[in-house]
C-alpha positions as CSV (number, residue, x, y, z in Angstrom):
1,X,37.5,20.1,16.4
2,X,37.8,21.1,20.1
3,X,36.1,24.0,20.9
4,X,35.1,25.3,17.7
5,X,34.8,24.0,14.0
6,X,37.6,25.5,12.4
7,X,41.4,26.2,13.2
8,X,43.0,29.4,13.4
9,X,46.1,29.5,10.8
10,X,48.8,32.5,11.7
11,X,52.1,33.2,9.6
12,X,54.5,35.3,11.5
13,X,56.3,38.0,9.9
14,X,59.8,37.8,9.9
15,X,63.4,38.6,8.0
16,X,62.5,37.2,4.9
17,X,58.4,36.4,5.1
18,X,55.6,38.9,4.0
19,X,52.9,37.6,6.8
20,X,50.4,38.7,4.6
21,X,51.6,37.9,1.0
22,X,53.0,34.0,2.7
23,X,48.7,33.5,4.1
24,X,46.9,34.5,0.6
25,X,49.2,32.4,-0.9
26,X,48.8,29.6,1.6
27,X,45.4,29.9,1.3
28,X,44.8,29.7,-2.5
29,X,46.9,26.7,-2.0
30,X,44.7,25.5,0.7
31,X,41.4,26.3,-1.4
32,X,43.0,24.4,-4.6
33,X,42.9,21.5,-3.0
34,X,39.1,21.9,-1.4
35,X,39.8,23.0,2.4
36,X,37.4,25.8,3.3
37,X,39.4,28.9,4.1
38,X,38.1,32.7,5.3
39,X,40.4,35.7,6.0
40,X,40.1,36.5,10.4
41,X,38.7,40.1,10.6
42,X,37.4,42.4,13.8
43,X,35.7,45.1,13.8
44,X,37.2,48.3,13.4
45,X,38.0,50.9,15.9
46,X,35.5,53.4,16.5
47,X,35.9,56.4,14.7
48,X,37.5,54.6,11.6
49,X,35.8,54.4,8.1
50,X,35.8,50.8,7.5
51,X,33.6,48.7,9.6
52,X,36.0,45.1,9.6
53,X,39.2,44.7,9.9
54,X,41.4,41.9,8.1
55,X,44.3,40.6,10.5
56,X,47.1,40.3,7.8
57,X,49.3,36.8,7.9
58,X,45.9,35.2,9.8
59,X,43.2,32.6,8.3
60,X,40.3,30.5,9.6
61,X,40.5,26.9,8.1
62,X,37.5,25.6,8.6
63,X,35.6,22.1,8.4
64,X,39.3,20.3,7.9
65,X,38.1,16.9,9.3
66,X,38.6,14.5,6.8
67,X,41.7,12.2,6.5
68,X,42.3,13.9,3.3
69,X,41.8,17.1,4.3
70,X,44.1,16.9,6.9
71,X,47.0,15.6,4.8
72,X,46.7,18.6,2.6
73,X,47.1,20.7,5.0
74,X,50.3,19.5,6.2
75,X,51.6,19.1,3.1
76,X,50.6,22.4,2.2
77,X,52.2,24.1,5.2
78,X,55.4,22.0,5.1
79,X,56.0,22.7,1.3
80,X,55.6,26.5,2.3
81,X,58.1,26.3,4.5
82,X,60.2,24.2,2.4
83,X,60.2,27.0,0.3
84,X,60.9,29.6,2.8
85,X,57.3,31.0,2.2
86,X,57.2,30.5,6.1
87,X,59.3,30.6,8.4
88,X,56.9,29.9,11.7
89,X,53.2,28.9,11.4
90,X,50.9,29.1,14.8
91,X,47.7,26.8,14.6
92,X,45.2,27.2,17.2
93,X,42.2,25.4,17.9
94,X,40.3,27.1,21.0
95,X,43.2,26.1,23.3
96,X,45.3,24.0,21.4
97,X,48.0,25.6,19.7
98,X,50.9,24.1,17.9
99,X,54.1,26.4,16.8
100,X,55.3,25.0,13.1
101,X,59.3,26.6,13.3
102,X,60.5,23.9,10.4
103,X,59.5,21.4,7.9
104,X,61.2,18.2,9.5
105,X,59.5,14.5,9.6
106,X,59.2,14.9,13.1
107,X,57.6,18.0,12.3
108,X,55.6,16.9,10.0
109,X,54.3,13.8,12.1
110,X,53.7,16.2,15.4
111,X,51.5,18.7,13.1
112,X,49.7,15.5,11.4
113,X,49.3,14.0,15.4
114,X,47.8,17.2,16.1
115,X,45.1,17.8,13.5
116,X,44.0,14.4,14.0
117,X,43.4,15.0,17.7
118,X,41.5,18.2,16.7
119,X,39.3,16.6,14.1
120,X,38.4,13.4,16.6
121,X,37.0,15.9,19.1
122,X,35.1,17.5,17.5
123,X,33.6,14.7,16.0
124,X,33.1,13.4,19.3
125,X,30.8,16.8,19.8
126,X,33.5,18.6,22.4
């Protein structure tokens, strides 16, 4: 992938999406079907008992390269939104991002376009 090898997946909060509850779910989808997935966390402010923070609605997808892998994903994300699990999904890959606001063809084809073009640099070693 471009800078890194993994892409950062962020569900918004919103009138009728949970950020949080809309990424576990998203990402025991993601995980069912083999794609490596890790919560985002930080470290905690000092002064506060717990040494990590979790960044709720946030996960690292990581090692999504294949041609497989990346199909997936995009079906994954677009059936979530389908379902008005998610209403806006931001993908980032160091600084790439893509905005996901519905689950159209064109949609579908721009987010597919995308993750290619993130997979064939990194595999390209940028």
């Amino acid at each position: 992938m471009a800078d890194k090898d993994w892409i950062t997946l962020s569900v918004e909060d919103g009138p009728t999406v949970d950020a949080a509850r809309a990424a576990t779910t998203l990402g025991r989808e993601l995980v069912r079907e083999g794609i490596r997935v890790t919560t985002v966390g930080g470290s905690a402010p000092e002064g506060t008992k717990s040494g990590i923070i979790i960044t709720a609605g946030t996960m690292i997808i990581s090692g999504a390269v294949s041609a497989q892998a990346i199909r997936s994903t995009v079906q994954i994300v677009m059936a979530a939104m389908r379902r008005g699990l998610a209403g806006r999904i931001h993908l980032e890959d160091g600084g790439r991002k893509i905005d996901v606001e519905n689950a159209s063809r064109d949609t579908e084809r721009a987010l597919v376009a995308w993750l290619n073009a993130s997979s064939a640099s990194g595999q390209d070693g940028d």
